[in-house]
mmCIF file of the N, C-alpha and C atoms, coordinates in Angstrom:
data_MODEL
# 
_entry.id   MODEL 
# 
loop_
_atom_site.group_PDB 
_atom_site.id 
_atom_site.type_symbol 
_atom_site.label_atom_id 
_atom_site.label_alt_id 
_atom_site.label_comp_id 
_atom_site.label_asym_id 
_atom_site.label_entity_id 
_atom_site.label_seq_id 
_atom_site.pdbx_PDB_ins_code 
_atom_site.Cartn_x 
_atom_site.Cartn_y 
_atom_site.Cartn_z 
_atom_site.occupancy 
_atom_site.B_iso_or_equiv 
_atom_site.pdbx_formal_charge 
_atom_site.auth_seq_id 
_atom_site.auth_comp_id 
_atom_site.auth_asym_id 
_atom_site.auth_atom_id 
_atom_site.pdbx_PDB_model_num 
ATOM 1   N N  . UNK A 1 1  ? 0.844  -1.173  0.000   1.00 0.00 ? 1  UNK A N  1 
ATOM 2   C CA . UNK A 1 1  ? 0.000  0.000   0.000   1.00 0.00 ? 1  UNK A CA 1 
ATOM 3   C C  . UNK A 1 1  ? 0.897  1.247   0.000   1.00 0.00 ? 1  UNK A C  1 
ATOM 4   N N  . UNK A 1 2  ? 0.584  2.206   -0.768  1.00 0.00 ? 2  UNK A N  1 
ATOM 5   C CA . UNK A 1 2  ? 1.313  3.494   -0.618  1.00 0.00 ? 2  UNK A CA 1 
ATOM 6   C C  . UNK A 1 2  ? 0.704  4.408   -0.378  1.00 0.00 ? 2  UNK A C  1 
ATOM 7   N N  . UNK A 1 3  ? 0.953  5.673   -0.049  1.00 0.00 ? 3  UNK A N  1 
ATOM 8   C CA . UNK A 1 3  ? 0.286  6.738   0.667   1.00 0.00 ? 3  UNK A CA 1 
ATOM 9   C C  . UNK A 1 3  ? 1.378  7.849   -0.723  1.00 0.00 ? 3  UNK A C  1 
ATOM 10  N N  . UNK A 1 4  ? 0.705  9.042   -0.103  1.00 0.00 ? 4  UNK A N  1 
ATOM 11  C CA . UNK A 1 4  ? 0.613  10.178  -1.303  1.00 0.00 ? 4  UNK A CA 1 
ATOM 12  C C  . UNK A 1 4  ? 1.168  11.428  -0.025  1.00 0.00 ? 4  UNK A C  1 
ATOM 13  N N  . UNK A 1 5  ? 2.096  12.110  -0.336  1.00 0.00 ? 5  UNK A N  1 
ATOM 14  C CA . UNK A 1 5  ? 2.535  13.075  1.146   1.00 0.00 ? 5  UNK A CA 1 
ATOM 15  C C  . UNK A 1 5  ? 2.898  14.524  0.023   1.00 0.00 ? 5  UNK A C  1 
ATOM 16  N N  . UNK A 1 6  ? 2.654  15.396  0.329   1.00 0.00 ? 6  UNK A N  1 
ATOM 17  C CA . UNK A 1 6  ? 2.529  16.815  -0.210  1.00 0.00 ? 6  UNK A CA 1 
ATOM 18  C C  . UNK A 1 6  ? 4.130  16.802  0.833   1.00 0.00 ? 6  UNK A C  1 
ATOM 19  N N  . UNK A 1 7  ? 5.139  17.447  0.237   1.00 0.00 ? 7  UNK A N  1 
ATOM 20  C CA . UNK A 1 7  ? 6.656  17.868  0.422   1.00 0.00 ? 7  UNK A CA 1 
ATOM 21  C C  . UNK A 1 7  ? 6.689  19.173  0.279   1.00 0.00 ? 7  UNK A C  1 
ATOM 22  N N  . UNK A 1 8  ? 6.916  20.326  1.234   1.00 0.00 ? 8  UNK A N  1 
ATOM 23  C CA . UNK A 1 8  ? 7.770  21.454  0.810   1.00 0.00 ? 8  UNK A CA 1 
ATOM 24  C C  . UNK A 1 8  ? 8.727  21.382  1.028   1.00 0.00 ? 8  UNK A C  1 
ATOM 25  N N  . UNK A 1 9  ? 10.235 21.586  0.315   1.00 0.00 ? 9  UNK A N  1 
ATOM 26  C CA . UNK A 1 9  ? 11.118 21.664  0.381   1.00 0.00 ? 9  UNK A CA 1 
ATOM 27  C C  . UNK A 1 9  ? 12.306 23.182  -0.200  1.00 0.00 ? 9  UNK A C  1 
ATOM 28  N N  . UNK A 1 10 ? 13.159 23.453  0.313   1.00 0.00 ? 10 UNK A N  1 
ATOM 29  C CA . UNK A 1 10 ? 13.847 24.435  0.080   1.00 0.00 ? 10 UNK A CA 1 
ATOM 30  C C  . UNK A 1 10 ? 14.499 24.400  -1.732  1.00 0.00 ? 10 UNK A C  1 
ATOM 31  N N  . UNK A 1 11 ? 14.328 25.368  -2.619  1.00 0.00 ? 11 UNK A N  1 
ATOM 32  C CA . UNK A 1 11 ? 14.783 24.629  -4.080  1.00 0.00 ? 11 UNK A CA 1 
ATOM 33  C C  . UNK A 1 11 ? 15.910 24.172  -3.683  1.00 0.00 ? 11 UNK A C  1 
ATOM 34  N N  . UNK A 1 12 ? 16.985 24.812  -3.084  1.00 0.00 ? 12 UNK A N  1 
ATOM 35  C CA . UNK A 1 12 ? 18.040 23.893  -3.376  1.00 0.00 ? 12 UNK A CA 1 
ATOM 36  C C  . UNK A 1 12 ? 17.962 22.554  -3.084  1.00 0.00 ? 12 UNK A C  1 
ATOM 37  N N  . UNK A 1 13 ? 17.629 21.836  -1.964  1.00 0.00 ? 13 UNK A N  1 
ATOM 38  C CA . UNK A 1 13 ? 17.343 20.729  -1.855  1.00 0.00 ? 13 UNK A CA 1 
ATOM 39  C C  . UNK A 1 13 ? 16.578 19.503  -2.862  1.00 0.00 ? 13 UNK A C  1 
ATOM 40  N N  . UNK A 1 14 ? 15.741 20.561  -3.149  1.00 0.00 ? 14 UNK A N  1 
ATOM 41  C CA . UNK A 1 14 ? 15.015 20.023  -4.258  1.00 0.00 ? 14 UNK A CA 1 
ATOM 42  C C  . UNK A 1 14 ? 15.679 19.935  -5.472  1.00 0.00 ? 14 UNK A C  1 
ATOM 43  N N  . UNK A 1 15 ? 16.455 20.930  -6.076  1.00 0.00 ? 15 UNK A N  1 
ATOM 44  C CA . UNK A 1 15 ? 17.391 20.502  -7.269  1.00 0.00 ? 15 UNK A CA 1 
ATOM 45  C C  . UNK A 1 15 ? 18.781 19.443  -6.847  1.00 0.00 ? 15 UNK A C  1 
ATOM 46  N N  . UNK A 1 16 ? 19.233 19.411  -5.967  1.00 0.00 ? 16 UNK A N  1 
ATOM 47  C CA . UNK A 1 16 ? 19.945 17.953  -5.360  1.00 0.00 ? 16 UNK A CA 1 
ATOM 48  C C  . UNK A 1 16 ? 19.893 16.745  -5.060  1.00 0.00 ? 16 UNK A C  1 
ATOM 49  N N  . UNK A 1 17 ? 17.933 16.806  -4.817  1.00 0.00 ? 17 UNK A N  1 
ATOM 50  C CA . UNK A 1 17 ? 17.390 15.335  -5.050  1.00 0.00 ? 17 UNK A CA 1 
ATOM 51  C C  . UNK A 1 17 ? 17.524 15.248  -6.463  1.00 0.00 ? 17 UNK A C  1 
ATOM 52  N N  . UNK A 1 18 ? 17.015 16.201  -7.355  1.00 0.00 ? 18 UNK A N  1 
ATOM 53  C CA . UNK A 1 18 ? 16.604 15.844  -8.952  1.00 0.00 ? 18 UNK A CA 1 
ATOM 54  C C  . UNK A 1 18 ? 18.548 15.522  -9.365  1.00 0.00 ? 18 UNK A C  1 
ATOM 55  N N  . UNK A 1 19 ? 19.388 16.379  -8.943  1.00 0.00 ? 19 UNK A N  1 
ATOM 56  C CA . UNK A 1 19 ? 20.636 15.780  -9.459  1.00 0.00 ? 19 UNK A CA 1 
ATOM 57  C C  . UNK A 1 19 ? 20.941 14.341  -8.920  1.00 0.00 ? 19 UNK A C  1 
ATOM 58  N N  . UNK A 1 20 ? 21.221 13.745  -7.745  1.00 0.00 ? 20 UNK A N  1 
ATOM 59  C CA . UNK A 1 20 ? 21.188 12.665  -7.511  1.00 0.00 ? 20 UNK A CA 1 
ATOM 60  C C  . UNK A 1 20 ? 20.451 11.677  -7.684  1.00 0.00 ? 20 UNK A C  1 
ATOM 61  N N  . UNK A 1 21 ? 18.794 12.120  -8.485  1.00 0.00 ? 21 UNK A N  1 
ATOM 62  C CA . UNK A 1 21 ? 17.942 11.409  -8.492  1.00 0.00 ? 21 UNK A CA 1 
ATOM 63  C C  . UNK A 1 21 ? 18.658 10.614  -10.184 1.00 0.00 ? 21 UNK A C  1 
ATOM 64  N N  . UNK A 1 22 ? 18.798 11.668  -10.807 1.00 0.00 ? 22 UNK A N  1 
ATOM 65  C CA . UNK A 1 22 ? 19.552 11.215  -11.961 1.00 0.00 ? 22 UNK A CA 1 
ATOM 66  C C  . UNK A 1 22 ? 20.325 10.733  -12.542 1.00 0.00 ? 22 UNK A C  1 
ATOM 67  N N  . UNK A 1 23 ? 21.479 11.064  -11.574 1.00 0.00 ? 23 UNK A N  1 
ATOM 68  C CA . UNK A 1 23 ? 22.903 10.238  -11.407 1.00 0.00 ? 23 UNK A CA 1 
ATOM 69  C C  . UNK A 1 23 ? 22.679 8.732   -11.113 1.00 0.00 ? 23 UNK A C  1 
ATOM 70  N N  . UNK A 1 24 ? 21.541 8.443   -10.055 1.00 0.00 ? 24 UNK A N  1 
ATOM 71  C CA . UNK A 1 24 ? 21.571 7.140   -9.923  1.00 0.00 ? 24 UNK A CA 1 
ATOM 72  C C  . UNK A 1 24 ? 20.834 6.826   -11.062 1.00 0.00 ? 24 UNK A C  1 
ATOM 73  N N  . UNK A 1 25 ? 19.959 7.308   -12.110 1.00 0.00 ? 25 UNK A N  1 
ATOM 74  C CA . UNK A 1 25 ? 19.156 6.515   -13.316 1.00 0.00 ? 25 UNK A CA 1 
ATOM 75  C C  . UNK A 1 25 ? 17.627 6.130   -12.021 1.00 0.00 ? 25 UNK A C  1 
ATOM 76  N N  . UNK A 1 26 ? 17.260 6.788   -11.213 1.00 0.00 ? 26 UNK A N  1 
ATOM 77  C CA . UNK A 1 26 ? 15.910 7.428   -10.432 1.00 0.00 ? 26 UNK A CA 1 
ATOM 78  C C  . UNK A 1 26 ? 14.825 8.017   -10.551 1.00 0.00 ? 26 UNK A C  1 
ATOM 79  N N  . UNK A 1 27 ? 13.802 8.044   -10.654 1.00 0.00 ? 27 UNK A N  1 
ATOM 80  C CA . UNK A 1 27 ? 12.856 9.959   -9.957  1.00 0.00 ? 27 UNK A CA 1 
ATOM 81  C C  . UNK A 1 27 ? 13.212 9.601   -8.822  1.00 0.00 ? 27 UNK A C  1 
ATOM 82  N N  . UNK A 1 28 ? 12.455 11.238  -8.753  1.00 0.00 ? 28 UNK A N  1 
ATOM 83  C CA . UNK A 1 28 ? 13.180 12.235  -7.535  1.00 0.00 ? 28 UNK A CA 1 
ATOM 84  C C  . UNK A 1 28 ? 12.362 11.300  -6.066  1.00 0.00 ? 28 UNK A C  1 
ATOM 85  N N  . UNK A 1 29 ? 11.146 10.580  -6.508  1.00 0.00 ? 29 UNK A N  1 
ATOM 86  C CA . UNK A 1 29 ? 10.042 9.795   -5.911  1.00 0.00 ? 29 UNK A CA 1 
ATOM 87  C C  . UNK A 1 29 ? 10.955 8.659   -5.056  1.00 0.00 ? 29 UNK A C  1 
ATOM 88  N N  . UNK A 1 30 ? 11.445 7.834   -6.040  1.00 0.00 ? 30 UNK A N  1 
ATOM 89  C CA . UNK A 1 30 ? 12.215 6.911   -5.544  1.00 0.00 ? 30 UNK A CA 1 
ATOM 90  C C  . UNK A 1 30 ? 13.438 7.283   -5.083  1.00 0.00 ? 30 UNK A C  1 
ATOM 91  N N  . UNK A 1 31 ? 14.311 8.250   -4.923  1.00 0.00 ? 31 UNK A N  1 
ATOM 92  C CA . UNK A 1 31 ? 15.343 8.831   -4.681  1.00 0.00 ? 31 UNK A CA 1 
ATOM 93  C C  . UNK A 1 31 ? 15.138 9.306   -2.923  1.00 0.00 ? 31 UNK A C  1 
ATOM 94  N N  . UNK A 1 32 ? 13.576 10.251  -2.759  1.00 0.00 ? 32 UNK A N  1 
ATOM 95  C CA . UNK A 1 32 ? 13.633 10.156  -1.834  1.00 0.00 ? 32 UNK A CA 1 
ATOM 96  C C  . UNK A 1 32 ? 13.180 9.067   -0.875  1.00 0.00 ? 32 UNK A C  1 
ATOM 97  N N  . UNK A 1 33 ? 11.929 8.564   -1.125  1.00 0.00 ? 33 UNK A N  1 
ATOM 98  C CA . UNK A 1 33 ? 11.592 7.223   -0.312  1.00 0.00 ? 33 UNK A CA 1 
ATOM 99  C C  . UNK A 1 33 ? 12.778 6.758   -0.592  1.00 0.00 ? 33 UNK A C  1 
ATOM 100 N N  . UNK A 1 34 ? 13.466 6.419   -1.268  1.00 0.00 ? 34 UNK A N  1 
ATOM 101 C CA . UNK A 1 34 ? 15.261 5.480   -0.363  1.00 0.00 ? 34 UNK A CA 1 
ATOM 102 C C  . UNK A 1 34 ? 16.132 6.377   0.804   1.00 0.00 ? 34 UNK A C  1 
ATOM 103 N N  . UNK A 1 35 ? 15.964 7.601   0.300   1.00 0.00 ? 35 UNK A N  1 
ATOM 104 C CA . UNK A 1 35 ? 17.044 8.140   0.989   1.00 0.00 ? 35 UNK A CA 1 
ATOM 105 C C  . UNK A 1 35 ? 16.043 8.029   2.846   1.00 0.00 ? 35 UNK A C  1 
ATOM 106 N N  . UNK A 1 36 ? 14.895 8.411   2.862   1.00 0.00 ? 36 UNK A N  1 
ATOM 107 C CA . UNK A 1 36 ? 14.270 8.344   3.880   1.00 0.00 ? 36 UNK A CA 1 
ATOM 108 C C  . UNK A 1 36 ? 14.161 6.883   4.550   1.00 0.00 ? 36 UNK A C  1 
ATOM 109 N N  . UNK A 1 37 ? 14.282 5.713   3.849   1.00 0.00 ? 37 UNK A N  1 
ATOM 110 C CA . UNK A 1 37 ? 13.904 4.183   4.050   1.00 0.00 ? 37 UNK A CA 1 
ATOM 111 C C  . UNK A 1 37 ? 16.032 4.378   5.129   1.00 0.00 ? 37 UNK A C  1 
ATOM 112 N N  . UNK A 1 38 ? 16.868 5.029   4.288   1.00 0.00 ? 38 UNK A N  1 
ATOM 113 C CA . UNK A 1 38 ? 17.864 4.924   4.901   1.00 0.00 ? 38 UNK A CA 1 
ATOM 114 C C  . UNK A 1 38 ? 18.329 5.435   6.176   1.00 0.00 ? 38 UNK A C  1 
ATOM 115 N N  . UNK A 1 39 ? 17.772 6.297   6.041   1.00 0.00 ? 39 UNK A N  1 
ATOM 116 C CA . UNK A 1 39 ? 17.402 7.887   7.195   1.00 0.00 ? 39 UNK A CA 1 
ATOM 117 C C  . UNK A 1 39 ? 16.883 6.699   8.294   1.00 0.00 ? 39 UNK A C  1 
ATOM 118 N N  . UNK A 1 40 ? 15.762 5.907   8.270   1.00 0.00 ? 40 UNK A N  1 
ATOM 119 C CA . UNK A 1 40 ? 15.160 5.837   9.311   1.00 0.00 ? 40 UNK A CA 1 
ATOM 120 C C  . UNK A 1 40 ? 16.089 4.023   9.571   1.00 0.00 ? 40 UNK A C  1 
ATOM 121 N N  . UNK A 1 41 ? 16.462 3.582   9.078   1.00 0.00 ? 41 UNK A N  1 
ATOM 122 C CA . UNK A 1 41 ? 16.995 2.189   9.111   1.00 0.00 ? 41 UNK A CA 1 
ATOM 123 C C  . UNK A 1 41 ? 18.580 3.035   9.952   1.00 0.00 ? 41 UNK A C  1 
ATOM 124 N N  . UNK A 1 42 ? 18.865 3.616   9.550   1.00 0.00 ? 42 UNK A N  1 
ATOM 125 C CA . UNK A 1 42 ? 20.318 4.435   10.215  1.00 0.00 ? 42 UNK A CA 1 
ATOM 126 C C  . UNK A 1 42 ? 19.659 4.577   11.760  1.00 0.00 ? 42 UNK A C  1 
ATOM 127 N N  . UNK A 1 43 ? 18.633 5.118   11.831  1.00 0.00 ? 43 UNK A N  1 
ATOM 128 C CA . UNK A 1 43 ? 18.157 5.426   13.378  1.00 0.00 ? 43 UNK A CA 1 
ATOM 129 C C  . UNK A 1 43 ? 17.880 4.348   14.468  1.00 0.00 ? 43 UNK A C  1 
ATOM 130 N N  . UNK A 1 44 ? 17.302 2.820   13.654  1.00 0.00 ? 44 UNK A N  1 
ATOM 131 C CA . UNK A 1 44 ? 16.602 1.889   14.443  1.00 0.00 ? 44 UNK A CA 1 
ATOM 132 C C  . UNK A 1 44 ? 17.912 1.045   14.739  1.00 0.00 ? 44 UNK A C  1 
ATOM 133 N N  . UNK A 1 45 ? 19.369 1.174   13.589  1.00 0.00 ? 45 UNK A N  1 
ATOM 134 C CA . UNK A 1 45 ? 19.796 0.184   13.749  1.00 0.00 ? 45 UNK A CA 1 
ATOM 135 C C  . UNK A 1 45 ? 20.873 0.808   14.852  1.00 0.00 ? 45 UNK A C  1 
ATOM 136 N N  . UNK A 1 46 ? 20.757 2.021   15.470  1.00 0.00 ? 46 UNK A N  1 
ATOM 137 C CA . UNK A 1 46 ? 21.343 3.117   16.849  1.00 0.00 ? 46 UNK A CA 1 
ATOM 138 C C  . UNK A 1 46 ? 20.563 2.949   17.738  1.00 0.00 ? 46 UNK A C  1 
ATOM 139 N N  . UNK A 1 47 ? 19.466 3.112   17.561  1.00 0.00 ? 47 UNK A N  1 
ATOM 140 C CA . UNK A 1 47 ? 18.436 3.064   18.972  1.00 0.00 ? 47 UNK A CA 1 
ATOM 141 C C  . UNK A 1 47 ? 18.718 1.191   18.987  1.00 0.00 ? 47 UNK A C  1 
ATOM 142 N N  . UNK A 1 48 ? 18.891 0.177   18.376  1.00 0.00 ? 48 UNK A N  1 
ATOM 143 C CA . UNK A 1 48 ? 19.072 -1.256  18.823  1.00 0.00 ? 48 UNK A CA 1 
ATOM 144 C C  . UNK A 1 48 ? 20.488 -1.083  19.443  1.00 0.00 ? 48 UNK A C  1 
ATOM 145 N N  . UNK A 1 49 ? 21.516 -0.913  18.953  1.00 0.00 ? 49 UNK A N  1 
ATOM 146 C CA . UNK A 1 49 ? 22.583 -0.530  19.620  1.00 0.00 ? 49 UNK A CA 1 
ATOM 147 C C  . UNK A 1 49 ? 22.858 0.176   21.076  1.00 0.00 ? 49 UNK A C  1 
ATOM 148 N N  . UNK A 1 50 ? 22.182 1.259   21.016  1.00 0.00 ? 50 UNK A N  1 
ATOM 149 C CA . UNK A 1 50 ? 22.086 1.589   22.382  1.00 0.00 ? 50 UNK A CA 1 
ATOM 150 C C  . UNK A 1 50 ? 21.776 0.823   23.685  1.00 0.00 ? 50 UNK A C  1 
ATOM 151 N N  . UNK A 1 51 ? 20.585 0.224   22.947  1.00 0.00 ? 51 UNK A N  1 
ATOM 152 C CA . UNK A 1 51 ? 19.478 -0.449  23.931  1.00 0.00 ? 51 UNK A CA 1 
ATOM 153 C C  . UNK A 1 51 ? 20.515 -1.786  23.900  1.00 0.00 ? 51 UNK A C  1 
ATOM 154 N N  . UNK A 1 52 ? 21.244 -2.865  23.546  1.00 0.00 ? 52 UNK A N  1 
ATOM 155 C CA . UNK A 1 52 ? 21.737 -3.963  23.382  1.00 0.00 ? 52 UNK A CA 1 
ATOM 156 C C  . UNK A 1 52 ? 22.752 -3.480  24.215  1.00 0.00 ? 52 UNK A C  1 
ATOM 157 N N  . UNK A 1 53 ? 23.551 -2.452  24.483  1.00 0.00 ? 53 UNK A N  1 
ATOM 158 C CA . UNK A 1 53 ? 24.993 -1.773  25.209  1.00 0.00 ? 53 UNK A CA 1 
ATOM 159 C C  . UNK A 1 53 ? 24.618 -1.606  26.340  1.00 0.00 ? 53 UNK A C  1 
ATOM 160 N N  . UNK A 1 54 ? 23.693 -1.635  26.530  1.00 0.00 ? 54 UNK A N  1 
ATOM 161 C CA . UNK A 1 54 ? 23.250 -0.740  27.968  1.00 0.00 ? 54 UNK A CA 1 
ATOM 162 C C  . UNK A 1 54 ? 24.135 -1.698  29.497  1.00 0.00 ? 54 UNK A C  1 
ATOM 163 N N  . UNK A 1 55 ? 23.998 -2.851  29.099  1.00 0.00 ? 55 UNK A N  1 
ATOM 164 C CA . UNK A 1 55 ? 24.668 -3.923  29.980  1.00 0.00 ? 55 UNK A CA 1 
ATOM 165 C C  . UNK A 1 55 ? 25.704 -4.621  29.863  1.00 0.00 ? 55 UNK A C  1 
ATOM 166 N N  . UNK A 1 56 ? 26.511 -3.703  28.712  1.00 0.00 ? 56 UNK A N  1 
ATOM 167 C CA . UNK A 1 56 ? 27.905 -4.458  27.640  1.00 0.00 ? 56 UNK A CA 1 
ATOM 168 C C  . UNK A 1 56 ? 28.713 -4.024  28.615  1.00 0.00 ? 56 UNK A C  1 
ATOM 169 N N  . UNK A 1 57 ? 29.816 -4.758  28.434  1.00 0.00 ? 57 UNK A N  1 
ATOM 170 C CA . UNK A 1 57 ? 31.071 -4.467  29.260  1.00 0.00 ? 57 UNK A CA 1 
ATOM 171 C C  . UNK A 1 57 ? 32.161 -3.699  28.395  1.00 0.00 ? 57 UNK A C  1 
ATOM 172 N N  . UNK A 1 58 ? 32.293 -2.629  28.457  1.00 0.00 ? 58 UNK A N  1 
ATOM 173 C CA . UNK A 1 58 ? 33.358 -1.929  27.150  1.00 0.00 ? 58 UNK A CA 1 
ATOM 174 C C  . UNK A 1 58 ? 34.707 -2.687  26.842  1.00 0.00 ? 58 UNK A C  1 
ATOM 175 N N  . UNK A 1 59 ? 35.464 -2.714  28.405  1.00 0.00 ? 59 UNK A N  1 
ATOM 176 C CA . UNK A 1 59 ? 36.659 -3.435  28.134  1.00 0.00 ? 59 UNK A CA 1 
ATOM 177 C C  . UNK A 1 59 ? 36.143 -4.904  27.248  1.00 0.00 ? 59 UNK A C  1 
ATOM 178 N N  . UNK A 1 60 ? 35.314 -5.737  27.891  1.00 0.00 ? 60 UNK A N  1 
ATOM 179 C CA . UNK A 1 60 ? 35.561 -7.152  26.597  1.00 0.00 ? 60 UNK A CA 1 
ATOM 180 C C  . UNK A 1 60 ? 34.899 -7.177  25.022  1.00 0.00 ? 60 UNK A C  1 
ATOM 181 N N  . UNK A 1 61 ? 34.288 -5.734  24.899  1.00 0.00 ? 61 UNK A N  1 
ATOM 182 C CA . UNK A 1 61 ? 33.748 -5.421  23.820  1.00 0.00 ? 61 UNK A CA 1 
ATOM 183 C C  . UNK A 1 61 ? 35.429 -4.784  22.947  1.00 0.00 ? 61 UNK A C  1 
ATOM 184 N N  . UNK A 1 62 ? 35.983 -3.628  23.620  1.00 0.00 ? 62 UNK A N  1 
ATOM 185 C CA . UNK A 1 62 ? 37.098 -3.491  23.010  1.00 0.00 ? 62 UNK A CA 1 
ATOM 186 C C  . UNK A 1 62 ? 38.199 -5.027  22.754  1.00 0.00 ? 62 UNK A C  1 
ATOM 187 N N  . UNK A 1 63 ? 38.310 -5.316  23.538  1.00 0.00 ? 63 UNK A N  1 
ATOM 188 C CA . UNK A 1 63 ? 38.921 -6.684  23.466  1.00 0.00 ? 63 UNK A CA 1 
ATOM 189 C C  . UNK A 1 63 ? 38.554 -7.529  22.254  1.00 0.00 ? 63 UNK A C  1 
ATOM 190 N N  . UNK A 1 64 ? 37.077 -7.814  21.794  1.00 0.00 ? 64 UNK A N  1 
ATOM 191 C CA . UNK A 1 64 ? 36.282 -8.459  21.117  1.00 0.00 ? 64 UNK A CA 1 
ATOM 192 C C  . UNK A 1 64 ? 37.178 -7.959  20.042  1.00 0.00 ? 64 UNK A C  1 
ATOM 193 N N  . UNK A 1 65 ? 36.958 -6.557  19.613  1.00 0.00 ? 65 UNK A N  1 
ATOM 194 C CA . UNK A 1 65 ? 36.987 -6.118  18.516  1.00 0.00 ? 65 UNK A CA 1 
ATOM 195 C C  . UNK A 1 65 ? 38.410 -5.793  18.286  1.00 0.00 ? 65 UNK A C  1 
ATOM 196 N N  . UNK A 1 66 ? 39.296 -5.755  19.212  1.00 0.00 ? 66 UNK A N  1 
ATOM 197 C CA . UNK A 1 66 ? 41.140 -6.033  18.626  1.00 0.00 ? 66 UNK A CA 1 
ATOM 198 C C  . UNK A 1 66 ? 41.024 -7.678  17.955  1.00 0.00 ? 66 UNK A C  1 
ATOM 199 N N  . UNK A 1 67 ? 40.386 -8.532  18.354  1.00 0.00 ? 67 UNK A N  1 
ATOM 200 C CA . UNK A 1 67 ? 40.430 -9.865  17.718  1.00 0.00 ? 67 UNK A CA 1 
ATOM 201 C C  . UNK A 1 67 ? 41.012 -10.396 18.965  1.00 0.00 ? 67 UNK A C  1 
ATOM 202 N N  . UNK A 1 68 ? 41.125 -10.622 19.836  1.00 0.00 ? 68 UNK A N  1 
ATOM 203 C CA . UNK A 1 68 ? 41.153 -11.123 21.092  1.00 0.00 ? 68 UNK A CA 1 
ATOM 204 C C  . UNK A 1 68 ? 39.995 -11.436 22.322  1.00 0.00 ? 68 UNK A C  1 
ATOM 205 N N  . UNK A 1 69 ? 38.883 -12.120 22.085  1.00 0.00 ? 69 UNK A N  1 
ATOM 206 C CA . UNK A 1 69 ? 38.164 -12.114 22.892  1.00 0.00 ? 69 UNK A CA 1 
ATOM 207 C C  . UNK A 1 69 ? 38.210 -13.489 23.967  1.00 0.00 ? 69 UNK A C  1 
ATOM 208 N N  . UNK A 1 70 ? 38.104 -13.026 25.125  1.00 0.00 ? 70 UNK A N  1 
ATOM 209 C CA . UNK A 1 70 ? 38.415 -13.550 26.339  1.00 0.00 ? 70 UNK A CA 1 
ATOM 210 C C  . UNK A 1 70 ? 37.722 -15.235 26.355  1.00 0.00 ? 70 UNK A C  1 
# 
């Protein structure tokens, strides 16, 4: 199902979607629903992070990630 959303945007912004929309071989439609699908996948996959750390131990997490884990 898709929905229909009225956008104001600043022109410049708007001529930077239409350039990038193009560069990738895009509309500006699909250019932004990705860039927004990314926008919000960037946020959930921080807010899981946060929330998963909350009880991490830094030292065996640093450890983990030199390639030495305990």
């Amino acid at each position: 199902m898709k929905a229909r959303v009225s956008l104001n945007l600043p022109q410049s912004l708007k001529k930077a979607a239409e350039d990038f929309a193009a560069k990738d071989g895009v509309s500006v439609n699909q250019y932004i629903a990705l860039a927004l699908a990314e926008k919000i996948g960037a946020r959930g996959a921080a807010e899981f992070f946060v929330e998963r750390g909350k009880d991490g131990d830094p030292e065996r997490a640093v450890a983990f990630l030199e390639g030495r884990p305990e």
